[in-house]
TIGUKOL-260219 format. One line per field, with one value per atom (N, C-alpha, C, O): residue number from 1; residue in three letters; chain; atom name; z, y, x. Coordinates in nm, 2 decimals, m for minus. Example, Ala and Ser with C-alpha at 12.3 -4.5 7.8 and 13.67 -1.06 7.14 Angstrom:
% TIGUKOL-260219
pos	(1	1	1	1	2	2	2	2)
code	(ALA	ALA	ALA	ALA	SER	SER	SER	SER)
unit	(A	A	A	A	A	A	A	A)
site	(N	CA	C	O	N	CA	C	O)
pz	(0.78	0.78	0.78	0.85	0.71	0.71	0.79	0.80)
py	(m0.57	m0.45	m0.33	m0.33	m0.22	m0.11	0.00	0.11)
px	(1.32	1.23	1.32	1.42	1.28	1.37	1.29	1.34)
END
This chain:
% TIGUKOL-260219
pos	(1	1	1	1	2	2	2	2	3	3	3	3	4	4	4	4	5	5	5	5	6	6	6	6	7	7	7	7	8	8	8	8	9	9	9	9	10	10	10	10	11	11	11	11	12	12	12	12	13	13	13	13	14	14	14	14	15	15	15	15	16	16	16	16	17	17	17	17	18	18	18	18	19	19	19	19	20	20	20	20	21	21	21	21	22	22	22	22	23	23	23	23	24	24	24	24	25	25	25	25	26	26	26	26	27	27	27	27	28	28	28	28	29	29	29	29	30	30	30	30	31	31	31	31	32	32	32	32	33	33	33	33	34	34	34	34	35	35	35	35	36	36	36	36	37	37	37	37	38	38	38	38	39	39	39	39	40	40	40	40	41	41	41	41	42	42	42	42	43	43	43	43	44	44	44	44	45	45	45	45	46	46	46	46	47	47	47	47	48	48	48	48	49	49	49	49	50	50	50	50	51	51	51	51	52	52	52	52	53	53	53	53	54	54	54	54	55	55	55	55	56	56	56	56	57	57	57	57	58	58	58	58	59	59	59	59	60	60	60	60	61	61	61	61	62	62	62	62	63	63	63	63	64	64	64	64	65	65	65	65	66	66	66	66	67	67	67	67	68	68	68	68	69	69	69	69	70	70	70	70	71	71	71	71	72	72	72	72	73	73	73	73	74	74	74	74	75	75	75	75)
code	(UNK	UNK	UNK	UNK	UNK	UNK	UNK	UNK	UNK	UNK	UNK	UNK	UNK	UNK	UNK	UNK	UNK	UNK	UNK	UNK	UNK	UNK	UNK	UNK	UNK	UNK	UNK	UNK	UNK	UNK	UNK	UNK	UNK	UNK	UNK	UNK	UNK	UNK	UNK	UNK	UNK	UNK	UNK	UNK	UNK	UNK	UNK	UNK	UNK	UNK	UNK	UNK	UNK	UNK	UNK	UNK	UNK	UNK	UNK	UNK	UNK	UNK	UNK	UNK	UNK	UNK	UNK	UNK	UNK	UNK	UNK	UNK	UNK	UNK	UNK	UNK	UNK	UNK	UNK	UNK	UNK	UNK	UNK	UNK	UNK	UNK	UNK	UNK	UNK	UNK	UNK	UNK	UNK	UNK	UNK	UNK	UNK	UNK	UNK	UNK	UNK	UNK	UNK	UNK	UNK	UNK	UNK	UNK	UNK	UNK	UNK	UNK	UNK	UNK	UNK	UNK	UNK	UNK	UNK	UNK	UNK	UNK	UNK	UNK	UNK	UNK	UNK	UNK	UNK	UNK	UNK	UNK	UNK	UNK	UNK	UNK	UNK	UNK	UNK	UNK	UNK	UNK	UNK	UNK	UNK	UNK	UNK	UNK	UNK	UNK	UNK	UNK	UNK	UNK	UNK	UNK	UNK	UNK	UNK	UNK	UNK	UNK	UNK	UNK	UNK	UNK	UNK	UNK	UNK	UNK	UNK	UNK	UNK	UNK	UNK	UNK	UNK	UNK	UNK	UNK	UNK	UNK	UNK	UNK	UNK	UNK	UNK	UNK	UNK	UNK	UNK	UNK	UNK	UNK	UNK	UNK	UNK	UNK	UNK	UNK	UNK	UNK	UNK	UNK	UNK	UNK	UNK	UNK	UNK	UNK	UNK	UNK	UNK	UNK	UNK	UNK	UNK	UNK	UNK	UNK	UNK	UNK	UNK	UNK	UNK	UNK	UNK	UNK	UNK	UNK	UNK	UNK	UNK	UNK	UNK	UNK	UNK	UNK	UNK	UNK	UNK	UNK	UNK	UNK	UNK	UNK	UNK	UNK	UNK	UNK	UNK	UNK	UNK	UNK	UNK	UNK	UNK	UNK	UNK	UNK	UNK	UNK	UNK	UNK	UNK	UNK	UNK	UNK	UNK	UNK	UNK	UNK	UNK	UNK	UNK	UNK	UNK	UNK	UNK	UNK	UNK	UNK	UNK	UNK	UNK	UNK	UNK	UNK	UNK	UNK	UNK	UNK	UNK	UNK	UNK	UNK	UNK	UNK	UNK	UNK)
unit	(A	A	A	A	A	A	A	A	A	A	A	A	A	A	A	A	A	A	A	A	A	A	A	A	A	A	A	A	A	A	A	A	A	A	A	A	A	A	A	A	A	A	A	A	A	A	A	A	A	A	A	A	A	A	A	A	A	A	A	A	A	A	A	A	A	A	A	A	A	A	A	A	A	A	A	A	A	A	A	A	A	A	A	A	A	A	A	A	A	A	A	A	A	A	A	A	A	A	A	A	A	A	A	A	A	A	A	A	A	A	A	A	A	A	A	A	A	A	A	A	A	A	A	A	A	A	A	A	A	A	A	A	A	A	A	A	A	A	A	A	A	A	A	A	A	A	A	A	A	A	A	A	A	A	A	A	A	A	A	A	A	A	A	A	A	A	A	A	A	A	A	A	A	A	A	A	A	A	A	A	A	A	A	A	A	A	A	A	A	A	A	A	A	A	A	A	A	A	A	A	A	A	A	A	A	A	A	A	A	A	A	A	A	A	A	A	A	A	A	A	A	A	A	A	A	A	A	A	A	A	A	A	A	A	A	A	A	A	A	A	A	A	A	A	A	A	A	A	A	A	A	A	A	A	A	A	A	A	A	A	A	A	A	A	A	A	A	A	A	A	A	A	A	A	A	A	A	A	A	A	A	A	A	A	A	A	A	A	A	A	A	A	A	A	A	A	A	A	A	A)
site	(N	CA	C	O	N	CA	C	O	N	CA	C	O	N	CA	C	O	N	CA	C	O	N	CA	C	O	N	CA	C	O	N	CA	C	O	N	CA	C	O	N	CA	C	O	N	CA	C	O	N	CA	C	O	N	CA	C	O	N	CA	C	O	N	CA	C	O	N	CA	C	O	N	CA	C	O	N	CA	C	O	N	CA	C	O	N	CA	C	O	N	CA	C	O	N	CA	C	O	N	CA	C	O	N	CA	C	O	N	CA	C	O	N	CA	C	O	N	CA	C	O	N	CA	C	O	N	CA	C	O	N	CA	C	O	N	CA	C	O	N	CA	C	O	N	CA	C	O	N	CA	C	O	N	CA	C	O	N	CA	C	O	N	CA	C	O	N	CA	C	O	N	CA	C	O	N	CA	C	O	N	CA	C	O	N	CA	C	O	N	CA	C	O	N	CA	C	O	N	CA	C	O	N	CA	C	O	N	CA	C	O	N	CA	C	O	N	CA	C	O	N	CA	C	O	N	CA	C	O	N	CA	C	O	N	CA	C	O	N	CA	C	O	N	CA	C	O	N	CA	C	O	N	CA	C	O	N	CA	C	O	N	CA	C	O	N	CA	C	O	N	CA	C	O	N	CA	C	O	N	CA	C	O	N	CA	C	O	N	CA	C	O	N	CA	C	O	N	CA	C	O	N	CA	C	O	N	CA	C	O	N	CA	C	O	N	CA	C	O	N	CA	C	O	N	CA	C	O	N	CA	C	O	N	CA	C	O)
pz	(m9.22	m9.33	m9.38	m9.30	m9.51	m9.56	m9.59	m9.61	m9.59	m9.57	m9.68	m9.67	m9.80	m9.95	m9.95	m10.03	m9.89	m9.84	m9.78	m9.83	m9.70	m9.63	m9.73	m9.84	m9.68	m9.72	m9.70	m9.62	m9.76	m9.73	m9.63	m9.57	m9.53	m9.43	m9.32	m9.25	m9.31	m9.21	m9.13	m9.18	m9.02	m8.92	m8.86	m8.80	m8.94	m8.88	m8.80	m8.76	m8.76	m8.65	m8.72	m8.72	m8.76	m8.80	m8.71	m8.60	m8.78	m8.68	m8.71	m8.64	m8.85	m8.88	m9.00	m9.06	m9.05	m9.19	m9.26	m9.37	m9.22	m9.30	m9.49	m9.60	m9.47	m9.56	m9.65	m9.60	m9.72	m9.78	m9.83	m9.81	m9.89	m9.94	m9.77	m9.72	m9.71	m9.64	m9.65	m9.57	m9.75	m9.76	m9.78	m9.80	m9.79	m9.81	m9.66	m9.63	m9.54	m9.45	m9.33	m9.26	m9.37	m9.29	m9.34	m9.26	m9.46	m9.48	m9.44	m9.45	m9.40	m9.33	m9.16	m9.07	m9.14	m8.99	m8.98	m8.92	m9.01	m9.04	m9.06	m8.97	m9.13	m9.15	m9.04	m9.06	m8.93	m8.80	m8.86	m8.79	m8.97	m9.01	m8.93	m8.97	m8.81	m8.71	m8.69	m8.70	m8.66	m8.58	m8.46	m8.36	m8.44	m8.32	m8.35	m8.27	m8.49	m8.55	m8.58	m8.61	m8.58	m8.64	m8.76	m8.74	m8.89	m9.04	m9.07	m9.02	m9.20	m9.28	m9.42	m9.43	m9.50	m9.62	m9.68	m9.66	m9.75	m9.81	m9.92	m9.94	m10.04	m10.19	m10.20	m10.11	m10.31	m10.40	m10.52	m10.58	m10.61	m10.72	m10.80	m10.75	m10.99	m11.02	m11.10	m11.14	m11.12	m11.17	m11.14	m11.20	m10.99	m10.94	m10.88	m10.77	m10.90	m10.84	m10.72	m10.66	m10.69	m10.56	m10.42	m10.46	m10.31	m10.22	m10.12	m10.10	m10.09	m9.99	m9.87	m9.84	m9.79	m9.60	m9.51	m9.47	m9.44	m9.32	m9.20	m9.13	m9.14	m9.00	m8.92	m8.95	m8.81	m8.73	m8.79	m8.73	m8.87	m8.97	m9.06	m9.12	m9.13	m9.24	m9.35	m9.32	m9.47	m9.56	m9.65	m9.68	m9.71	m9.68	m9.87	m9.90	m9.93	m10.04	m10.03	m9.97	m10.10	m10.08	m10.22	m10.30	m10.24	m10.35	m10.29	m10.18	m10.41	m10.39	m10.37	m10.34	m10.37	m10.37	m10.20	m10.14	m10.15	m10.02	m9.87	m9.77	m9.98	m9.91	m9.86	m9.77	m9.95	m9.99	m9.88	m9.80	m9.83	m9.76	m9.60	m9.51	m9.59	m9.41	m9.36	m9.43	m9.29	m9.20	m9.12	m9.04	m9.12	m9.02	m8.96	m8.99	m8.82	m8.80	m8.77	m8.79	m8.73	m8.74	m8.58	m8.47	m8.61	m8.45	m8.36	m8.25)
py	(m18.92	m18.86	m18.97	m19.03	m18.97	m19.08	m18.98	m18.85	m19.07	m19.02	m18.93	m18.82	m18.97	m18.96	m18.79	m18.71	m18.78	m18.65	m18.55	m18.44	m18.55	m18.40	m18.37	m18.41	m18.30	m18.17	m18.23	m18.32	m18.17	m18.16	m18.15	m18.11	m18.18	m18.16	m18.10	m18.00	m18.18	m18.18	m18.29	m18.40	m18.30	m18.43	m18.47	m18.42	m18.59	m18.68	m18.79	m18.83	m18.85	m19.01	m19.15	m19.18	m19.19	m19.31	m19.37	m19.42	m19.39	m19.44	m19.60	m19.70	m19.60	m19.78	m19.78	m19.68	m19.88	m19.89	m19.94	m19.89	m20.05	m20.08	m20.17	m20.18	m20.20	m20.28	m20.42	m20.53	m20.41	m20.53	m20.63	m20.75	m20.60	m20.71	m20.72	m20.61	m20.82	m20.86	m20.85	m20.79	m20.90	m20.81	m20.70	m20.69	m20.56	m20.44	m20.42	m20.36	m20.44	m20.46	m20.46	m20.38	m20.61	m20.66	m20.56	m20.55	m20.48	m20.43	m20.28	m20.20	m20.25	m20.13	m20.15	m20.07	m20.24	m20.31	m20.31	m20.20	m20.37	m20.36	m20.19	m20.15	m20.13	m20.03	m19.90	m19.78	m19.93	m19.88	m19.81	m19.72	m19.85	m19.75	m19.85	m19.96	m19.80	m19.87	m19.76	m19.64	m19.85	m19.76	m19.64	m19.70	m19.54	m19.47	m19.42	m19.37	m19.44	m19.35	m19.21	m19.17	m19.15	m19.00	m18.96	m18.94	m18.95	m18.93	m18.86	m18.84	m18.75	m18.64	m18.67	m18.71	m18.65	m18.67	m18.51	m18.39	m18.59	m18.54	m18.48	m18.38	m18.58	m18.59	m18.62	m18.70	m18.59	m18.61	m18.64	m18.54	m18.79	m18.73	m18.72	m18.75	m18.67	m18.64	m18.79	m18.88	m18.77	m18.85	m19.01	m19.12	m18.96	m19.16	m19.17	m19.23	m19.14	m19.20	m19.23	m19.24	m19.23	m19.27	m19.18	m19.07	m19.19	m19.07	m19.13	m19.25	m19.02	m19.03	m18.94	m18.83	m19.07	m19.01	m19.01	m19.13	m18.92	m18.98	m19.00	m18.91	m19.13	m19.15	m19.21	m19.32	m19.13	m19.16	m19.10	m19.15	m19.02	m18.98	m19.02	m18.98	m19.15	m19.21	m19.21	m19.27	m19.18	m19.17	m19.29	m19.37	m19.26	m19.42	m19.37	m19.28	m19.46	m19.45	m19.54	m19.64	m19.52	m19.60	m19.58	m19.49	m19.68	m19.64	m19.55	m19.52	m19.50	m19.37	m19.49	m19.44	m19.61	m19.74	m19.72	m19.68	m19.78	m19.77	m19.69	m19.70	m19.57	m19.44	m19.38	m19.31	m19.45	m19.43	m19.48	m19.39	m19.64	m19.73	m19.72	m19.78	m19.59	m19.58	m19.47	m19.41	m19.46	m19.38	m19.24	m19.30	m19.13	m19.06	m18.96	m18.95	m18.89	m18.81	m18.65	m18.67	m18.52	m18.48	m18.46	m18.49	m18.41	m18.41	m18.26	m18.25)
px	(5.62	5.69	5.79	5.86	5.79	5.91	6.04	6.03	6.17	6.32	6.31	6.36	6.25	6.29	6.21	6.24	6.16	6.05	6.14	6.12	6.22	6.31	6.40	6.45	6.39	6.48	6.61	6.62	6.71	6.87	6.88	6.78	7.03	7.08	6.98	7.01	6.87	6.75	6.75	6.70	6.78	6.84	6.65	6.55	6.69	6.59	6.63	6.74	6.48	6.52	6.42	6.30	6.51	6.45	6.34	6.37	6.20	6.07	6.06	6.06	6.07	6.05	6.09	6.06	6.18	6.24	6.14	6.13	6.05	5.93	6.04	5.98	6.11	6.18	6.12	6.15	6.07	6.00	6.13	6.11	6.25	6.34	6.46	6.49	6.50	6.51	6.70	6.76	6.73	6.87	6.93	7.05	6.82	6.83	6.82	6.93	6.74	6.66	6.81	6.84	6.86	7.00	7.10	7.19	7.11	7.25	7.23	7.32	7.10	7.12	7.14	7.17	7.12	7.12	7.25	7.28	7.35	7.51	7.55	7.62	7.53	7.56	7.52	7.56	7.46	7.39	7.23	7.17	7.18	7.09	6.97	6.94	6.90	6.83	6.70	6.71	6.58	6.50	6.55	6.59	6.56	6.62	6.73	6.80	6.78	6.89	6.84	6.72	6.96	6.91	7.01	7.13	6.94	7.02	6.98	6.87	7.06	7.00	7.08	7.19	6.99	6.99	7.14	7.12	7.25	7.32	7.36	7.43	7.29	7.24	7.16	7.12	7.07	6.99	7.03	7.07	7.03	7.05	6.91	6.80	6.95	6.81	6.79	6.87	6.65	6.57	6.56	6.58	6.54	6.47	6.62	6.61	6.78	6.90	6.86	6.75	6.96	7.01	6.98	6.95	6.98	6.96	7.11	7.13	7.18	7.30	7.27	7.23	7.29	7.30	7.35	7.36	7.39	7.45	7.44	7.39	7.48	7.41	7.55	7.61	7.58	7.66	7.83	7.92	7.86	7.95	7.98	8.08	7.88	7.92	7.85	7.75	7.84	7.79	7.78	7.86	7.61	7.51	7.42	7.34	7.45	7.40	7.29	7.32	7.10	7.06	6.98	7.01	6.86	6.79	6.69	6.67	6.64	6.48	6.39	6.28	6.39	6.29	6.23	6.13	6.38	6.41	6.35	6.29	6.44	6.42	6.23	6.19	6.19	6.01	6.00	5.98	6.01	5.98	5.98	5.92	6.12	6.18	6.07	5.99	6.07	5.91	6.01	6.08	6.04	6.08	5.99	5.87	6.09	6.01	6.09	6.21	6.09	6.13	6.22	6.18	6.35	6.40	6.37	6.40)
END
């Protein structure tokens, strides 16, 4: 299942980021967003925005590009 796919405040665990641009890739690495994390999606916004999440108590804006791209699973 991809991130961009749950539901709201549905705690997932990150399986593989699967990242094709390499500095999107490294700045969620920085940010703790890792394989073996566990995040839930906070916002949605509409039409293609942005998706907001939080992993570890911090809140993580990313693209819907992205979001497509990360693999979860359910916890």
């Amino acid at each position: 299942m991809k991130l961009a796919d749950i539901n709201i405040n549905a705690p997932v665990t990150i399986v593989e980021l699967g990242c094709s641009n390499q500095l999107v890739c490294r700045r969620l690495n920085d940010l703790g967003i890792v394989e073996g994390c566990q995040v839930c999606i906070k916002q949605r916004l509409p039409f293609g925005g942005p998706i907001t999440l939080e992993a570890d108590g911090q809140w993580i804006a990313i693209r819907r590009k992205e979001a497509l791209q990360i693999v979860v699973e359910a916890v």
